[in-house]
N, CA, C and O atoms as CSV, one atom per row, in Angstrom:
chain,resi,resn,atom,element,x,y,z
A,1,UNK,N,N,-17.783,6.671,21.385
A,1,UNK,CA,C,-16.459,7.259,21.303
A,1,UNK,C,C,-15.565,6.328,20.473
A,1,UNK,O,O,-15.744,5.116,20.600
A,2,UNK,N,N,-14.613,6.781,19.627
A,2,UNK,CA,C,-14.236,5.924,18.980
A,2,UNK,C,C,-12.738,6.568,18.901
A,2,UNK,O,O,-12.522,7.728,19.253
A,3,UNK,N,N,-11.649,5.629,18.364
A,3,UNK,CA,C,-10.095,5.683,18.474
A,3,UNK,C,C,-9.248,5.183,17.735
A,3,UNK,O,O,-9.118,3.962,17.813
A,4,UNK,N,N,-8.308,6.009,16.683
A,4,UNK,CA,C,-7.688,5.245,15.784
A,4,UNK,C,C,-6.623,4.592,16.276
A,4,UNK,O,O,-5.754,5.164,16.933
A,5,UNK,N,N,-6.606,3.063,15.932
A,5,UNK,CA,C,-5.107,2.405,16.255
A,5,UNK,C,C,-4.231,2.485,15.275
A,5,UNK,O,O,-4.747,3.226,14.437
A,6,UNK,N,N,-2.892,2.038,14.798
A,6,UNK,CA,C,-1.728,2.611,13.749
A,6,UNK,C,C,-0.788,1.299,13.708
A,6,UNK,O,O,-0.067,1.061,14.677
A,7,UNK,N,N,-0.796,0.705,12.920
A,7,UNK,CA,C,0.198,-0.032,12.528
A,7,UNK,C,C,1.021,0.280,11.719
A,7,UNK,O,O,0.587,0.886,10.740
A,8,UNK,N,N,2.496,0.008,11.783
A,8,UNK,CA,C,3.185,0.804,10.835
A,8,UNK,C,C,4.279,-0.524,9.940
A,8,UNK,O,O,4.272,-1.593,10.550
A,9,UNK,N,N,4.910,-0.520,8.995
A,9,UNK,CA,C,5.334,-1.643,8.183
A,9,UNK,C,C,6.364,-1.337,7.244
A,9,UNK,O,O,6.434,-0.122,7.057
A,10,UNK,N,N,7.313,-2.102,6.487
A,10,UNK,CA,C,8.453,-1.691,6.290
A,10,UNK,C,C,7.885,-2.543,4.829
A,10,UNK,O,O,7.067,-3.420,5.107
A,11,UNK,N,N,8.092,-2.454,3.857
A,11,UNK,CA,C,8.471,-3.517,2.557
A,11,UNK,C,C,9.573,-2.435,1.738
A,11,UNK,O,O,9.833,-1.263,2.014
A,12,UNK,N,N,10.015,-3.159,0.816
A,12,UNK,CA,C,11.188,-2.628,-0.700
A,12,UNK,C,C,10.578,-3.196,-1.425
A,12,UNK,O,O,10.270,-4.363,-1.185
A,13,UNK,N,N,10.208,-2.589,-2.520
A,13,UNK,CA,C,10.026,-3.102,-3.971
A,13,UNK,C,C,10.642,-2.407,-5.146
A,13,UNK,O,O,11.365,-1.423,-4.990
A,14,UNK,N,N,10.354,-2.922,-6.345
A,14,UNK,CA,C,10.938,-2.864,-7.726
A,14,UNK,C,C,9.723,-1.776,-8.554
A,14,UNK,O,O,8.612,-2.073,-8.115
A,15,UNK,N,N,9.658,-0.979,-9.282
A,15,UNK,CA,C,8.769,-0.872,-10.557
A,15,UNK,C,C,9.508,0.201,-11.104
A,15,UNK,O,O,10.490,0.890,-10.827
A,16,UNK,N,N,8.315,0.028,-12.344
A,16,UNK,CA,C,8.589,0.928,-13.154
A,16,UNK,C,C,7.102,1.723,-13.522
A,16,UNK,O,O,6.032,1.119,-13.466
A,17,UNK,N,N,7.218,3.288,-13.937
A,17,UNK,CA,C,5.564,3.694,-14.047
A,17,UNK,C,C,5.591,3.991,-15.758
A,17,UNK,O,O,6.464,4.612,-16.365
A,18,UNK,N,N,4.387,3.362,-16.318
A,18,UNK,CA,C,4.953,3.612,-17.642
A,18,UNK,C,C,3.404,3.276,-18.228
A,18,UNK,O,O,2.718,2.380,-17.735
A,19,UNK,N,N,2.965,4.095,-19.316
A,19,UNK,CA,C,1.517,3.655,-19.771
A,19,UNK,C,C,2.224,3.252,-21.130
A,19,UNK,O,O,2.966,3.956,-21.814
A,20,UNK,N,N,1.736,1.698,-21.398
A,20,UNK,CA,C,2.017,1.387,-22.676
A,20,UNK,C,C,1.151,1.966,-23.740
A,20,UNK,O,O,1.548,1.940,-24.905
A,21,UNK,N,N,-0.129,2.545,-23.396
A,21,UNK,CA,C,-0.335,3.691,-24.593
A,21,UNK,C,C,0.260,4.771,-25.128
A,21,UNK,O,O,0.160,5.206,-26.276
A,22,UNK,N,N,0.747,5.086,-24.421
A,22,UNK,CA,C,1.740,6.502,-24.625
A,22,UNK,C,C,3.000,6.271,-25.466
A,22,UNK,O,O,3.641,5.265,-25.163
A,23,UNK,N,N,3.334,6.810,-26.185
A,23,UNK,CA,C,4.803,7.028,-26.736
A,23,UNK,C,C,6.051,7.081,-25.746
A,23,UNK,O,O,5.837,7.430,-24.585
A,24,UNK,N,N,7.152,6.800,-26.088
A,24,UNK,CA,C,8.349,6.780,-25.051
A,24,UNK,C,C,8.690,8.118,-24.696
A,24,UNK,O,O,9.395,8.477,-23.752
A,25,UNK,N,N,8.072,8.868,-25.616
A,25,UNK,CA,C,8.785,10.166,-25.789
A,25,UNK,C,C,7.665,10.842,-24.324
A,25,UNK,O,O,8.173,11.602,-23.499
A,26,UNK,N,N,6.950,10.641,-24.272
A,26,UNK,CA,C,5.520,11.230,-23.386
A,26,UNK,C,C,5.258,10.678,-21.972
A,26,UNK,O,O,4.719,11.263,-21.033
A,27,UNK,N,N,5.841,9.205,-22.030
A,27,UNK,CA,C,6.591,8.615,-21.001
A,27,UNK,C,C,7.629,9.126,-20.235
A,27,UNK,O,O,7.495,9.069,-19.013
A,28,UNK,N,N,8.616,9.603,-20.692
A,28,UNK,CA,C,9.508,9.788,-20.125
A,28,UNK,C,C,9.347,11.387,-20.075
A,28,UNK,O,O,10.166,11.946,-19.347
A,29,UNK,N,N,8.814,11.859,-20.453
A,29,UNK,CA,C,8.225,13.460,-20.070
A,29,UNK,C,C,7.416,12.861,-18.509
A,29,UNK,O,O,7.824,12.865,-17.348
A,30,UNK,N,N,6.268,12.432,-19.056
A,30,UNK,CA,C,5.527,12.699,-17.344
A,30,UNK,C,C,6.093,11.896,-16.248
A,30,UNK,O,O,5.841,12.279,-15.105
A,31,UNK,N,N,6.856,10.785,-16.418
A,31,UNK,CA,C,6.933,9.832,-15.482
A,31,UNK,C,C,8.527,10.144,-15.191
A,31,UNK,O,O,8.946,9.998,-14.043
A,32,UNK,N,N,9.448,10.597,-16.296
A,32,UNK,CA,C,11.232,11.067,-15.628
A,32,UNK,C,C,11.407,9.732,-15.699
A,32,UNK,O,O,10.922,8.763,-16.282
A,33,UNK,N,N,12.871,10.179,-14.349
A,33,UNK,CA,C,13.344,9.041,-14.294
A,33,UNK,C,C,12.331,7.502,-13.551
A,33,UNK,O,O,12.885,6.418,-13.369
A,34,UNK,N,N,10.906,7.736,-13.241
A,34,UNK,CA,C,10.448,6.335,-13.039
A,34,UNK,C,C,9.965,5.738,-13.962
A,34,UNK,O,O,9.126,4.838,-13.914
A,35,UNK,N,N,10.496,6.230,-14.917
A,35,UNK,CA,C,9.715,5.654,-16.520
A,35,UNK,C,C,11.436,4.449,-16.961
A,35,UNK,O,O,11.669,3.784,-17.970
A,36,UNK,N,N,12.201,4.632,-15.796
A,36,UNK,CA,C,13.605,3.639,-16.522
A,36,UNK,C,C,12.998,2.341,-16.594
A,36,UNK,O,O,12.475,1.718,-15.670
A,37,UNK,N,N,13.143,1.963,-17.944
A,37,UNK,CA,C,13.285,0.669,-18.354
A,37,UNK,C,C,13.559,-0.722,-17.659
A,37,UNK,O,O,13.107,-1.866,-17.709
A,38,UNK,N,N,14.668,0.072,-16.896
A,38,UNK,CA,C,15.335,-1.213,-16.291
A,38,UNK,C,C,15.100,-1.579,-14.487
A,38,UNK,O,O,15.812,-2.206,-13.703
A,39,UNK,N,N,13.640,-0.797,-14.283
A,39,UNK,CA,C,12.992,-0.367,-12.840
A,39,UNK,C,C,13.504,0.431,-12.239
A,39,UNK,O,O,14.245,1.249,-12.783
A,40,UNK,N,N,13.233,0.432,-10.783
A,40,UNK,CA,C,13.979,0.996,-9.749
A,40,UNK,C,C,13.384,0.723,-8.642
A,40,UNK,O,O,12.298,0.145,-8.669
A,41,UNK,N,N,14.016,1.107,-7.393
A,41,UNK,CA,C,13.450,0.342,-5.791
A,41,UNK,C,C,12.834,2.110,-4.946
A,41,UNK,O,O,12.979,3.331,-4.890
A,42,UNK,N,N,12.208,1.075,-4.529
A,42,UNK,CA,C,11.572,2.087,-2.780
A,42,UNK,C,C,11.787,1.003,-1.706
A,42,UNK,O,O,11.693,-0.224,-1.730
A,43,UNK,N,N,12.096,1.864,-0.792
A,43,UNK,CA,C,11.747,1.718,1.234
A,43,UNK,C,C,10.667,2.013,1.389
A,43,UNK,O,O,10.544,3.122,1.908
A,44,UNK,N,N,9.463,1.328,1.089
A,44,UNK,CA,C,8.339,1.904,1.435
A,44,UNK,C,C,7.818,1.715,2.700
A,44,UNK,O,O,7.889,0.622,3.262
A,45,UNK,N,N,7.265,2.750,3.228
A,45,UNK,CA,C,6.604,2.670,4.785
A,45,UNK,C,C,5.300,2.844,4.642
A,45,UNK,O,O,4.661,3.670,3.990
A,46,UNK,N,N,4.857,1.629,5.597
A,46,UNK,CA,C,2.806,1.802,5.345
A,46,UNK,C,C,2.687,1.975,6.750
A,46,UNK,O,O,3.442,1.728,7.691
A,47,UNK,N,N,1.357,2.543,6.638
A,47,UNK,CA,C,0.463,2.806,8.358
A,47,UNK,C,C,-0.614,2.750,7.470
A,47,UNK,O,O,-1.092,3.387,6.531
A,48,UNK,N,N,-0.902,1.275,8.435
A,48,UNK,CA,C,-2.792,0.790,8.301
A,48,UNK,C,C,-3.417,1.404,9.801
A,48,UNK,O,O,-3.039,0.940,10.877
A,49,UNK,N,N,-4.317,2.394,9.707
A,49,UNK,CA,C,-4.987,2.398,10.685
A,49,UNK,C,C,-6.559,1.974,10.564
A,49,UNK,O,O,-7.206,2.003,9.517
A,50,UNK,N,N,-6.992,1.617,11.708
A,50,UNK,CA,C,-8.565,1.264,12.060
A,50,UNK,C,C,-8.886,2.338,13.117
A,50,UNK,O,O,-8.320,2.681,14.156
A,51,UNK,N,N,-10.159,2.802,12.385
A,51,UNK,CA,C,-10.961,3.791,13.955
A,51,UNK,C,C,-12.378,2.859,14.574
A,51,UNK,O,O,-13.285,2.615,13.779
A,52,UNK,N,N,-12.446,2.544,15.521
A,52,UNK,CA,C,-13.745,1.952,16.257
A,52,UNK,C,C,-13.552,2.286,17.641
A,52,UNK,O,O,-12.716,2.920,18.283
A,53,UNK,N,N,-14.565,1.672,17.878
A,53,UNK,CA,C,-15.296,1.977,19.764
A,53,UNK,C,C,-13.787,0.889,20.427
A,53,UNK,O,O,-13.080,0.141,19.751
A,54,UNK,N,N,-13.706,1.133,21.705
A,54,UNK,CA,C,-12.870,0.285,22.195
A,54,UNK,C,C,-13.683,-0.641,22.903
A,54,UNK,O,O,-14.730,-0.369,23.491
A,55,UNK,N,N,-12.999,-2.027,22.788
A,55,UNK,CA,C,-14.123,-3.388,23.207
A,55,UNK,C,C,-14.250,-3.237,24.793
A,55,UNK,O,O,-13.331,-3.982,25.131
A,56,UNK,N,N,-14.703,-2.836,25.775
A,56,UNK,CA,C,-15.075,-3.139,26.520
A,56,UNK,C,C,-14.462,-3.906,27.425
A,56,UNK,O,O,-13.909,-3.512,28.452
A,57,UNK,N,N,-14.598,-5.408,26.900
A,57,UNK,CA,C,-14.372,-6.428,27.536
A,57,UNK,C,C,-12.302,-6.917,27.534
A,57,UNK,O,O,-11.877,-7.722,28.362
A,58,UNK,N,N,-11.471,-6.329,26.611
A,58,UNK,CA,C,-10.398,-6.023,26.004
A,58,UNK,C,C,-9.626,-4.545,26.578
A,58,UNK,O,O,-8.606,-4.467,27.263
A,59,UNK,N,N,-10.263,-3.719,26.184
A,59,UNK,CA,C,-9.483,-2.580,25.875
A,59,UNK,C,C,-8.486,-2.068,24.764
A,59,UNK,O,O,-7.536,-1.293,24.655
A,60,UNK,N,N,-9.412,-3.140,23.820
A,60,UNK,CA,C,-8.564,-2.660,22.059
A,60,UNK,C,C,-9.760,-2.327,21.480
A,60,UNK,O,O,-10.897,-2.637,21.836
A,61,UNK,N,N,-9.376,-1.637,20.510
A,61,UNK,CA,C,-10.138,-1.334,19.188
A,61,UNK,C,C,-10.203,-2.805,18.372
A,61,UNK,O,O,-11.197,-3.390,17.942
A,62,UNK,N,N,-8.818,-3.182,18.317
A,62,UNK,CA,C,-8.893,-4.389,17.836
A,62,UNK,C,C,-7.278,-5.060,18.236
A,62,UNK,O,O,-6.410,-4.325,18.707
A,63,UNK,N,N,-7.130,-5.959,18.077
A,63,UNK,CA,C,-5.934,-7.037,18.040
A,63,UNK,C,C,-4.738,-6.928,17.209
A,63,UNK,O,O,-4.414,-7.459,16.147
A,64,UNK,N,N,-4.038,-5.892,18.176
A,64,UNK,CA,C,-2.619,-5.326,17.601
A,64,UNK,C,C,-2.067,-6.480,16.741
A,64,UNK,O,O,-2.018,-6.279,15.528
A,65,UNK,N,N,-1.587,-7.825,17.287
A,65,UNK,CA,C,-0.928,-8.846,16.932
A,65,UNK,C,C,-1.901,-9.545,15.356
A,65,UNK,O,O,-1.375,-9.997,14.339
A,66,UNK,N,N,-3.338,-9.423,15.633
A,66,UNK,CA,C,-3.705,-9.931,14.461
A,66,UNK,C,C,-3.920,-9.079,13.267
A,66,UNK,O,O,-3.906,-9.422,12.085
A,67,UNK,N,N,-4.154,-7.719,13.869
A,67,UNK,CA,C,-3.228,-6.603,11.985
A,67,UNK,C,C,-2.034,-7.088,11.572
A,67,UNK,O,O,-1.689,-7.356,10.421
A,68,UNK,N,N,-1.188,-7.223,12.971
A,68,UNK,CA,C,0.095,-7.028,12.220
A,68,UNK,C,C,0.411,-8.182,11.125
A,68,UNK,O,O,1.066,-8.026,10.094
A,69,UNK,N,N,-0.366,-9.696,11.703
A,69,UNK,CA,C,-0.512,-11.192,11.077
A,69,UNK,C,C,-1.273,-10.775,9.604
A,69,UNK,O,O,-1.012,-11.373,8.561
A,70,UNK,N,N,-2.086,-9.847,9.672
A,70,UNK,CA,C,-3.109,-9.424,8.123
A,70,UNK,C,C,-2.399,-8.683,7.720
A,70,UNK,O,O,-2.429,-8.879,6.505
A,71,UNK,N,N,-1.691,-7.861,7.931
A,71,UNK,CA,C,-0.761,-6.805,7.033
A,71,UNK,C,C,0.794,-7.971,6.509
A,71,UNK,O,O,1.424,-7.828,5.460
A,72,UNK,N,N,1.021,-8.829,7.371
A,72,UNK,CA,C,2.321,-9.474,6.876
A,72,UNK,C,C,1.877,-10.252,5.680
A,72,UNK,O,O,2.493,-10.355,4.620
A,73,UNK,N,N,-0.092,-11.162,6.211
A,73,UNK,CA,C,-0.058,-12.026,4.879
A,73,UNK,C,C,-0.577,-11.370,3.767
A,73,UNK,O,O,-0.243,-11.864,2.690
A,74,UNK,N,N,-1.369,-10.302,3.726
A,74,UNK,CA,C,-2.070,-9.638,2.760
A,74,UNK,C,C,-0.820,-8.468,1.784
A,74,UNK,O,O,-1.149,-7.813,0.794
A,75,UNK,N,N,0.174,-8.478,2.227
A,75,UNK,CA,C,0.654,-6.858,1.934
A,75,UNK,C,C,2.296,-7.588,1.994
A,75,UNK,O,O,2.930,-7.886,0.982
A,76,UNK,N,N,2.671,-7.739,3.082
A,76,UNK,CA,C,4.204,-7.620,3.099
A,76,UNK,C,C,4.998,-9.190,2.052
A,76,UNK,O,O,5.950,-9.019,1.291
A,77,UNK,N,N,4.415,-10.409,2.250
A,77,UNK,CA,C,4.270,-11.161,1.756
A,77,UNK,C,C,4.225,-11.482,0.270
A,77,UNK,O,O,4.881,-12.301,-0.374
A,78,UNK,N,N,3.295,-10.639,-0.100
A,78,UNK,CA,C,3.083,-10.432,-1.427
A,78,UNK,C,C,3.565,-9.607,-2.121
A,78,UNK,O,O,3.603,-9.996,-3.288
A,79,UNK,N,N,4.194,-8.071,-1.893
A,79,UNK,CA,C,5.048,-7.354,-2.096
A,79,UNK,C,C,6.023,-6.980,-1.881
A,79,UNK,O,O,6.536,-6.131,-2.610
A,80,UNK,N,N,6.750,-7.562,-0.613
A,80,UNK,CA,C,8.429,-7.358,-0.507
A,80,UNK,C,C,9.255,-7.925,-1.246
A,80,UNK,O,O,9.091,-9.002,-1.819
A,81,UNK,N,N,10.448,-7.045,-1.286
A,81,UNK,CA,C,11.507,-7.475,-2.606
A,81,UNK,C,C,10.651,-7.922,-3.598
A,81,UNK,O,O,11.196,-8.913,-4.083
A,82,UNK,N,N,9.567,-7.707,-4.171
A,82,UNK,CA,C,9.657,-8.037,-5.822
A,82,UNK,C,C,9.340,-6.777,-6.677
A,82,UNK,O,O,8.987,-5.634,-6.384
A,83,UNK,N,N,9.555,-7.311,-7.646
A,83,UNK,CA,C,9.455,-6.360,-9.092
A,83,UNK,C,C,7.679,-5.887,-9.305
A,83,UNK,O,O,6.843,-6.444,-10.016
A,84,UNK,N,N,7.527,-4.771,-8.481
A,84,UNK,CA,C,5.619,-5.146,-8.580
A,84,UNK,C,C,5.339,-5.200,-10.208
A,84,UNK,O,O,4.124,-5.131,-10.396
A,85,UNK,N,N,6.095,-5.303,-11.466
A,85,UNK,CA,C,5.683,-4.885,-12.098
A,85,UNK,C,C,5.414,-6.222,-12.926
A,85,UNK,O,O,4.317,-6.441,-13.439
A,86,UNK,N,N,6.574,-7.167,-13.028
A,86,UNK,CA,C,7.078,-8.133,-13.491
A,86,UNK,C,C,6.166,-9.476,-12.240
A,86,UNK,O,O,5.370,-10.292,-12.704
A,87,UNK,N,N,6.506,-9.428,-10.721
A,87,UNK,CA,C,5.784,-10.554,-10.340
A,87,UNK,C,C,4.688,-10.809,-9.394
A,87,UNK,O,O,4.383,-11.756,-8.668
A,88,UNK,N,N,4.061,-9.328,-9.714
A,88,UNK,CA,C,2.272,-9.456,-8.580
A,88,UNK,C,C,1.518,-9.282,-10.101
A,88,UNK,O,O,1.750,-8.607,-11.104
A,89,UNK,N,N,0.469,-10.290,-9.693
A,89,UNK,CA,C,-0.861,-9.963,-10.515
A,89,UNK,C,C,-0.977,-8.505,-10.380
A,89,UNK,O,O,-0.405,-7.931,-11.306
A,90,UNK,N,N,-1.486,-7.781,-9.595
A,90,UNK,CA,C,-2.177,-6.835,-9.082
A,90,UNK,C,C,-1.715,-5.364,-10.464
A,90,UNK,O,O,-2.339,-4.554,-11.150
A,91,UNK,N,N,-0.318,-5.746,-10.235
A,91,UNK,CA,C,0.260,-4.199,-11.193
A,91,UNK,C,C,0.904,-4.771,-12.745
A,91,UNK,O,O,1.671,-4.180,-13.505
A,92,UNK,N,N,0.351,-5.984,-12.868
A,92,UNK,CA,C,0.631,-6.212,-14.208
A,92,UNK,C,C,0.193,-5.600,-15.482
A,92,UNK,O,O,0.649,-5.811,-16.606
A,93,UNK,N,N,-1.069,-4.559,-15.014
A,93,UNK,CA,C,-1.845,-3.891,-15.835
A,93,UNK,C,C,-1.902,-2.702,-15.463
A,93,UNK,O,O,-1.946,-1.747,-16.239
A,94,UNK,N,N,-1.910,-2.602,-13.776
A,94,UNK,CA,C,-1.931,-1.444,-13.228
A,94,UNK,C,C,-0.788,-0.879,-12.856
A,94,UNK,O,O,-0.079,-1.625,-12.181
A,95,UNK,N,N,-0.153,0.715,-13.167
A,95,UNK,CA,C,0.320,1.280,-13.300
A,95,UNK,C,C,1.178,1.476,-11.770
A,95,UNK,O,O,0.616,2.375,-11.144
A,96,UNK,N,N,2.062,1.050,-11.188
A,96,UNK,CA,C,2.185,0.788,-10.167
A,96,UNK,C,C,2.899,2.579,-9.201
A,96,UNK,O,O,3.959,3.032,-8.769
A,97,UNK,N,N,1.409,2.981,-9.334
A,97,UNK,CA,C,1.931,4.388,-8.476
A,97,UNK,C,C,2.388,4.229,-7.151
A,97,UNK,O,O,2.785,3.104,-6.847
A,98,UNK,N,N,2.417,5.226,-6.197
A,98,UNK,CA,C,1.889,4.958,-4.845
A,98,UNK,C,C,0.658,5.257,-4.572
A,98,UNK,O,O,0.075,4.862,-3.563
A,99,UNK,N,N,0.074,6.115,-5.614
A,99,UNK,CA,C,-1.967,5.885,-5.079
A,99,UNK,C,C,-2.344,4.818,-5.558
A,99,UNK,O,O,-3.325,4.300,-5.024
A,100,UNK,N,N,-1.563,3.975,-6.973
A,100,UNK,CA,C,-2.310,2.492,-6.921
A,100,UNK,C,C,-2.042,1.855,-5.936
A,100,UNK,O,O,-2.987,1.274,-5.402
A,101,UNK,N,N,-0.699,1.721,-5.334
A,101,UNK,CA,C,-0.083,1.027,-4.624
A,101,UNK,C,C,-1.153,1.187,-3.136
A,101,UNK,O,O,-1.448,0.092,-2.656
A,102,UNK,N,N,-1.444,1.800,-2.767
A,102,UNK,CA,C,-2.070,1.889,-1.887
A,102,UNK,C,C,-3.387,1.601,-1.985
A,102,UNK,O,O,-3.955,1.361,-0.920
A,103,UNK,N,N,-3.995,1.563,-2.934
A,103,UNK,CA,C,-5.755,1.476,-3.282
A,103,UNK,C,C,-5.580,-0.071,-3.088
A,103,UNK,O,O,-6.317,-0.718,-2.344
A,104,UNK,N,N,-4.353,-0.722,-3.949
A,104,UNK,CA,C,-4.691,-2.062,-3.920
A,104,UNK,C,C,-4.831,-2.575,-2.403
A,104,UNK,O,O,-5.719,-3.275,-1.917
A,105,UNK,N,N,-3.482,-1.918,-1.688
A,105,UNK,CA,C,-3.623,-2.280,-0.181
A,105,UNK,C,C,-4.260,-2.296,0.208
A,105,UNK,O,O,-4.628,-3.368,0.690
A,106,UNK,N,N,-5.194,-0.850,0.427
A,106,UNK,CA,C,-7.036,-0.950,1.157
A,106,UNK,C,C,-7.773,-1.839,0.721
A,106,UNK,O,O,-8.620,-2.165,1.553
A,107,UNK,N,N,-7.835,-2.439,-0.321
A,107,UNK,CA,C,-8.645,-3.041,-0.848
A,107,UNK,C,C,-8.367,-4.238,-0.155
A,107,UNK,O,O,-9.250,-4.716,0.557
A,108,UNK,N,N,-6.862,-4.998,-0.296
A,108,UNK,CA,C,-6.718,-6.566,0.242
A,108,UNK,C,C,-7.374,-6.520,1.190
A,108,UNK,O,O,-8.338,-7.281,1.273
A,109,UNK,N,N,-7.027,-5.467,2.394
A,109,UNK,CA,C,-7.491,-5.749,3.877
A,109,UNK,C,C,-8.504,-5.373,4.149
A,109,UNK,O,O,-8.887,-5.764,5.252
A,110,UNK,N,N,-9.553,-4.384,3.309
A,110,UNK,CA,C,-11.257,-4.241,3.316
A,110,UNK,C,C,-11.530,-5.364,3.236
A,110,UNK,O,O,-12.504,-5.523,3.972
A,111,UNK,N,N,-11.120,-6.774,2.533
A,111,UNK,CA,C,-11.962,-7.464,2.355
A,111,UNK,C,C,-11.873,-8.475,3.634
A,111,UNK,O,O,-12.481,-9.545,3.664
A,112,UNK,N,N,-11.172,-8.074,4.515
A,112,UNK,CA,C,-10.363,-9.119,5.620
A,112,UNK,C,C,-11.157,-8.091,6.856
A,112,UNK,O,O,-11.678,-8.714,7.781
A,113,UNK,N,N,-11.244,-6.751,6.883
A,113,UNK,CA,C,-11.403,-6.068,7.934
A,113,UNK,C,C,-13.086,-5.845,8.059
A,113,UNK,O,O,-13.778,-5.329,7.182
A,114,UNK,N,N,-13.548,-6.333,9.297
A,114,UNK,CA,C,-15.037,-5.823,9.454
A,114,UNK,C,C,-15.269,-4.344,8.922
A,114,UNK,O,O,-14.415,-3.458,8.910
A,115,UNK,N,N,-16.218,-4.271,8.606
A,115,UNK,CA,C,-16.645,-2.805,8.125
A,115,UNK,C,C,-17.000,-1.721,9.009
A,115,UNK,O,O,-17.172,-0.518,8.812
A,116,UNK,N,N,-17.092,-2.742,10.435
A,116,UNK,CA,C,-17.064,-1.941,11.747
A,116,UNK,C,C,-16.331,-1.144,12.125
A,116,UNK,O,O,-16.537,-0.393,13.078
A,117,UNK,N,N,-15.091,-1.187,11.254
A,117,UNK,CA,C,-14.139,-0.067,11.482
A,117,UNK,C,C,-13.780,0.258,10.117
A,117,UNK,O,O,-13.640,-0.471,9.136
A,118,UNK,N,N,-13.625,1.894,10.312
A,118,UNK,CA,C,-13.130,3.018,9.199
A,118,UNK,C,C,-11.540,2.045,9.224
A,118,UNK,O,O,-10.934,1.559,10.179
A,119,UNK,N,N,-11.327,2.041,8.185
A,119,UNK,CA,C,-9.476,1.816,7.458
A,119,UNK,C,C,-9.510,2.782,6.646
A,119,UNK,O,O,-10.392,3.116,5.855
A,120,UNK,N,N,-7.699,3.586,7.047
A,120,UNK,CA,C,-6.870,3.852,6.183
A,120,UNK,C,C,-5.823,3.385,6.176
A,120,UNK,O,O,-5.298,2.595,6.961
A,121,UNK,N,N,-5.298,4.067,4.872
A,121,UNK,CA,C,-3.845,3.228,4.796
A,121,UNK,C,C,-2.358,4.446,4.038
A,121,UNK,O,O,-2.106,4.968,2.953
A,122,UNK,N,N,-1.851,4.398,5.181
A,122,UNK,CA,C,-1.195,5.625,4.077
A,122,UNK,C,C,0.567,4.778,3.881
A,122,UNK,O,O,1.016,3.989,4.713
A,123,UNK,N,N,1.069,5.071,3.005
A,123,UNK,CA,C,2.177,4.265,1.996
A,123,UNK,C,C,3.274,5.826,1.640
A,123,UNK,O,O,2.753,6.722,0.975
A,124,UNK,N,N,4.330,5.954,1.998
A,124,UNK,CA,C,4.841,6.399,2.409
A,124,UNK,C,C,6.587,5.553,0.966
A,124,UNK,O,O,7.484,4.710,0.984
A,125,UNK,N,N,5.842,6.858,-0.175
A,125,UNK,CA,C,7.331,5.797,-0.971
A,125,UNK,C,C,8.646,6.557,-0.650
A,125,UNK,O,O,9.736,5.988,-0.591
A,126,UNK,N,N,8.461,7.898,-0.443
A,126,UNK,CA,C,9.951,8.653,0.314
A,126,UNK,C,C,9.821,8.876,1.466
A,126,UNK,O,O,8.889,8.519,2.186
A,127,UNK,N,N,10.795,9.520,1.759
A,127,UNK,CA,C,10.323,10.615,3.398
A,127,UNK,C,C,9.673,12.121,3.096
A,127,UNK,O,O,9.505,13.064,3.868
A,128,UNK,N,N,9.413,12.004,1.871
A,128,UNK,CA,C,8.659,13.585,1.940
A,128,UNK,C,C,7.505,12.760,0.548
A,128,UNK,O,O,6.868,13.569,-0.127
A,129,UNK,N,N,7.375,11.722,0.321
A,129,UNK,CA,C,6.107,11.951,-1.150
A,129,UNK,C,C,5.448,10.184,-0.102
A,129,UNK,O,O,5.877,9.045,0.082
A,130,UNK,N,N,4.385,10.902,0.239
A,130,UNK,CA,C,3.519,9.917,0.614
A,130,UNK,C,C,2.087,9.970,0.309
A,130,UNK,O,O,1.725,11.147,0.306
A,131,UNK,N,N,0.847,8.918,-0.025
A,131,UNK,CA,C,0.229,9.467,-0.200
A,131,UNK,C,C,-1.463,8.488,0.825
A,131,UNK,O,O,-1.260,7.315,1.138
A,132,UNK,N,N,-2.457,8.926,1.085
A,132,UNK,CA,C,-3.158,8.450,2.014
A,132,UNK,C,C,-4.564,8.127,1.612
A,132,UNK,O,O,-5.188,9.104,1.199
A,133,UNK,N,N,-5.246,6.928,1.635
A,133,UNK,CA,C,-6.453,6.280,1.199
A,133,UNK,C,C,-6.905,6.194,1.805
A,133,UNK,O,O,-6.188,5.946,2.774
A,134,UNK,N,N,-8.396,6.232,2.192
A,134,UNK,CA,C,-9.524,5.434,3.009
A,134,UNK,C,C,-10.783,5.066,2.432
A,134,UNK,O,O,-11.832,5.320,3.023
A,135,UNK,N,N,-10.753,4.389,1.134
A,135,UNK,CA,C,-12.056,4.035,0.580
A,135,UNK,C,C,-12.897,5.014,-0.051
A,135,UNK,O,O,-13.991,4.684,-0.509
C-alpha cells in the first residue's frame, strides 16, 4: 500500500523567456509580454510530493522535516529572489519556463531522493497556470 506525502513552498523569482535564435519580432509574438527585456517576477508555489509504503517502524513515508531541509537547500536557496536568468547556472541557456523550471527541480531532488519513492513536483507560477512533472 502506498501514500503520497505533499510538501508545499513559497520562492519569487526574476526571468525573462526569450530564444536567442529567434528574431525579436517572433519573440515577442510567442512569448508577449514575458519576452520584456527588462524581466519580470513570479510568487511561485511548489508541491514536491513522494508516494511510498509507510515505514512501519515511523509511520512516515518519509521525514517531513528532512524534505522540507532538501527542498530549502536544493530549490529555495538557489532560486529565491534571483534573476533565474542572469544568476543560476541552470537557465543560463535554458529557457526559463515553468516546465523548465520544474524539470530542473525534479531533477535536483531525484538525485537526493531514493528511487524508492515516485516524485513529483508541481510549480505553480500563477493561481490558475501551473504546470506538473514526475520524470
Amino acid at each position: 500500500m502506498k501514500i503520497t506525502i505533499c510538501r508545499k513552498e513559497h520562492f519569487n523569482a526574476a526571468h525573462r523567456l526569450h530564444n536567442p535564435a529567434w528574431s525579436d519580432e517572433q519573440n515577442a509574438e510567442v512569448f508577449g509580454l514575458c519576452n520584456n527585456p527588462n524581466f519580470h517576477g513570479h510568487n511561485y508555489e511548489l508541491i514536491v510530493k513522494l508516494t511510498g509504503a509507510v515505514n512501519e517502524d515511523t509511520g512516515y513515508v518519509y521525514d517531513m522535516k528532512k524534505l522540507s531541509t532538501l527542498v530549502k537547500e536544493e530549490v529555495i536557496d538557489r532560486f529565491d529572489h534571483k534573476n533565474l536568468n542572469l544568476d543560476t547556472e541552470e537557465f543560463r541557456q535554458l529557457n526559463p519556463t515553468a516546465e523548465n523550471i520544474a524539470i530542473v527541480i525534479w531533477e535536483r531532488l531525484r538525485e537526493k531522493i531514493s528511487r524508492e519513492y515516485d516524485l513529483a513536483v508541481t510549480l505553480y507560477e500563477t493561481e490558475r497556470n501551473f504546470v506538473e512533472y514526475n520524470g
